[in-house]
C-alpha positions in Angstrom: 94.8 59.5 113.0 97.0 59.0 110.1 100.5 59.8 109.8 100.0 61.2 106.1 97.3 62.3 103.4 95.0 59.9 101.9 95.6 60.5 98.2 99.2 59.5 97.9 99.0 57.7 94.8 99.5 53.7 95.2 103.1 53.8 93.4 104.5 56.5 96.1 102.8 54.3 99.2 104.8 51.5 97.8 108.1 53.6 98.4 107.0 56.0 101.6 107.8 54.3 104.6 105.4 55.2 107.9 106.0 58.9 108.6 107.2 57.7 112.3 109.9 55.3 110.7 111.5 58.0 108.5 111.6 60.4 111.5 113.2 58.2 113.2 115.7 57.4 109.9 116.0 61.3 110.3 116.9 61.6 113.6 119.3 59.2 113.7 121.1 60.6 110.6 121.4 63.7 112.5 122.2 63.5 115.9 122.6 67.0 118.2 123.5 67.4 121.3 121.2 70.6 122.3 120.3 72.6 119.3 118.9 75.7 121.4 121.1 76.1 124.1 119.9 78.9 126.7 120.6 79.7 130.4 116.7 79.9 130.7 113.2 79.9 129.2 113.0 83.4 128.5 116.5 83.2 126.6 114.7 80.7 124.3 111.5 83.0 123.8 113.6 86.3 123.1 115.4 84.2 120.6 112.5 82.3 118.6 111.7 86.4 118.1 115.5 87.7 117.1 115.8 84.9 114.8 113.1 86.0 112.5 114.4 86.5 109.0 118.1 86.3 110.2 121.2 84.3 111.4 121.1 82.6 114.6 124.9 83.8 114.9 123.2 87.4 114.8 120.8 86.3 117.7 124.1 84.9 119.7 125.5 88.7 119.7 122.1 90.3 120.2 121.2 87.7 123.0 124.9 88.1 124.7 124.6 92.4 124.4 121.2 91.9 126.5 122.4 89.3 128.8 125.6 92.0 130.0 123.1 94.8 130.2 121.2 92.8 132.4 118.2 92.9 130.1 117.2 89.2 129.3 114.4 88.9 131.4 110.4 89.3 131.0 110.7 92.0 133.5 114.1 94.0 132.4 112.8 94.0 128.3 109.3 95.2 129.4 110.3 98.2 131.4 113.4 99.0 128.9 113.1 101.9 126.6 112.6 101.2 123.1 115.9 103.1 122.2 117.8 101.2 123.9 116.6 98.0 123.5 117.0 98.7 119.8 120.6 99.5 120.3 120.7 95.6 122.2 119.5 93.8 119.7 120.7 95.9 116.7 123.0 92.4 115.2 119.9 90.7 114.9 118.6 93.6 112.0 115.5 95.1 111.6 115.8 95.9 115.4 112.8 98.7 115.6 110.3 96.3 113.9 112.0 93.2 116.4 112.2 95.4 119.5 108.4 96.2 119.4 107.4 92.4 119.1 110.3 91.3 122.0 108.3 94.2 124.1 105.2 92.6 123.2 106.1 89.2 124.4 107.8 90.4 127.9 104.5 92.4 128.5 102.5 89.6 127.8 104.5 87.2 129.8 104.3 89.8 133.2 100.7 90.3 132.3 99.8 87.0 131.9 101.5 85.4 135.4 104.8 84.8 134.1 106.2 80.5 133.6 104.4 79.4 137.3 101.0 80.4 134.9 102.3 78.9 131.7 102.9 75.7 133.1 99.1 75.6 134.5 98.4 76.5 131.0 96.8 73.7 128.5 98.8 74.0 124.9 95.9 74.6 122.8 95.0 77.7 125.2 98.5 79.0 125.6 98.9 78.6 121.7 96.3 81.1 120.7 97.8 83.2 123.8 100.9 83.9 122.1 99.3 84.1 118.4 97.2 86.7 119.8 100.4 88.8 120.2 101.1 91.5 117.7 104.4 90.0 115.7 104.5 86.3 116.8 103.1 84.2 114.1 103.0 80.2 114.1 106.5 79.3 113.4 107.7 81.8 116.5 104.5 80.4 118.7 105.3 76.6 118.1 109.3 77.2 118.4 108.7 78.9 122.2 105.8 76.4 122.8 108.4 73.9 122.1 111.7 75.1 123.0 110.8 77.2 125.9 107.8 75.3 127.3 108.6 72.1 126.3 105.1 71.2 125.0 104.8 68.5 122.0 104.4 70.9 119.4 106.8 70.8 115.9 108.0 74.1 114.5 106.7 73.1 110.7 109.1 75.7 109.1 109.9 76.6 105.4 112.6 73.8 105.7 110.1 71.1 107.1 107.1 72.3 104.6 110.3 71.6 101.7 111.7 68.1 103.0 108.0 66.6 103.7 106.8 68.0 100.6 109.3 66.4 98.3 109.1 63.3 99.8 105.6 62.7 99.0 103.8 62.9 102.5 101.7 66.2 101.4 100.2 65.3 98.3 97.3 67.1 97.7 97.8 69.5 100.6 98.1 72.8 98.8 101.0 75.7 99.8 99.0 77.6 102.4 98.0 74.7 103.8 101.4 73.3 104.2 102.1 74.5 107.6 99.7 73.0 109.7 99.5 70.1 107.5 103.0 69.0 108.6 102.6 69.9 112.2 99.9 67.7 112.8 101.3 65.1 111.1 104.5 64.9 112.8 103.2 65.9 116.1 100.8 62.7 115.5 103.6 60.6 114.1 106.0 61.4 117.5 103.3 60.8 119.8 103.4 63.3 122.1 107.1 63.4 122.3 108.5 67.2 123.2 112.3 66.4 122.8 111.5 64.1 119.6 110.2 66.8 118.3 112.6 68.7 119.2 115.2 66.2 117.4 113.1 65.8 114.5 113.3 69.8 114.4 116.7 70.4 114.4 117.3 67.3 112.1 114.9 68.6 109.1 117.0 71.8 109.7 120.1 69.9 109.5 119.5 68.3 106.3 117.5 70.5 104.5 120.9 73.1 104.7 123.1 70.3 104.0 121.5 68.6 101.6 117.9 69.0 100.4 118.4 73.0 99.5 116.6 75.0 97.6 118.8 73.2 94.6 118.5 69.8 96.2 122.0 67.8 96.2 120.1 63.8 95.7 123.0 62.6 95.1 123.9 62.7 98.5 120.8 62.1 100.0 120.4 58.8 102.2 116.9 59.0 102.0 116.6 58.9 97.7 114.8 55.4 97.8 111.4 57.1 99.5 111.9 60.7 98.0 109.7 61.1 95.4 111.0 64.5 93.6 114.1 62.3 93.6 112.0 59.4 91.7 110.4 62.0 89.6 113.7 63.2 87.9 
């Protein structure tokens, strides 16, 4: 399979280096010690849904009010009343909309045999498991798949779609194609990797605030050689 479209013109192959070799580049530029820390699996799943459309500091506080009230498990969250668990979660914003989908989740996790089940689970399967619950969409799916599960799966958010974009590895791939264009490259490109992936995640994130924003700053860009918005002017 290969690591990038087809159709990047000749001049921008003569620059892109292997999609595997700039991860790596990327990875190394950004080293992190554990960019989702948790106390356990379900921590990491109730966060990939509080983070949606907000701080992770917010998450921190929302995560931290349901840890002391005893309410961070599959089990507490499923059986909580909507009320409160608003009132829990209420740092994180738009808590009515977020406590309905962090409901959905716990249900579906008692429902479905809790993590002994999930781990007999293939990826593909257990994928379109938690896309078929209402409010968790591919970004929250891939992030608990690969967070929480540790499956090889890459979280191909807005920042990703940006960095890989600019470089030159998705030419031709149009905008709502983006997502699972980058996925599958990168999950190709790391082989199989769960905590490369993992890396490679919290690198793009890394840099993309840092440095490739939505006003890009190339002048402090290590990577300016192979970027071809950079080239481009």
């Amino acid at each position: 399979m290969t690591t990038r479209p087809t159709d990047v013109p000749a001049s921008a192959r003569e620059v892109l280096p292997p999609l595997e070799n700039f991860a790596a580049e990327l990875i190394t530029a950004y080293p992190t010690e554990q960019w989702w820390p948790a106390e356990t699996s379900f921590e990491v799943m109730a966060g990939a849904v509080l983070v949606q459309n907000t701080r992770w500091s917010n998450v921190e506080r929302a995560l931290a009010q349901l840890r002391v009230a005893n309410c961070l498990s599959a089990e507490a969250i499923s059986s909580c009343p909507p009320e409160r668990l608003q009132v829990l979660i209420q740092s994180a914003g738009c808590q009515s909309v977020k406590a309905l989908r962090l409901g959905n989740l716990a249900q579906w996790l008692v429902d479905f045999g809790g993590h002994r089940q999930i781990a007999k689970t293939h990826t593909d399967e257990l994928r379109t498991q938690l896309l078929g619950i209402n409010g968790i969409g591919p970004e929250t799916a891939d992030a608990i798949l690969n967070f929480a599960c540790g499956r090889p799966v890459f979280v191909a958010d807005r920042y990703a779609q940006r960095l890989f974009a600019r470089l030159g590895y998705l030419n031709g791939v149009g905008k709502t194609g983006r997502y699972e264009a980058v996925r599958a490259m990168l999950e190709a490109a790391m082989q199989g990797r769960a905590q490369a992936l993992q890396d490679l995640h919290a690198a793009t994130v890394l840099h993309c605030q840092q440095v490739c924003g939505g006003v890009p700053r190339c002048s402090l860009c290590p990577f300016q050689r192979c970027c071809q918005r950079n080239r481009a002017g």
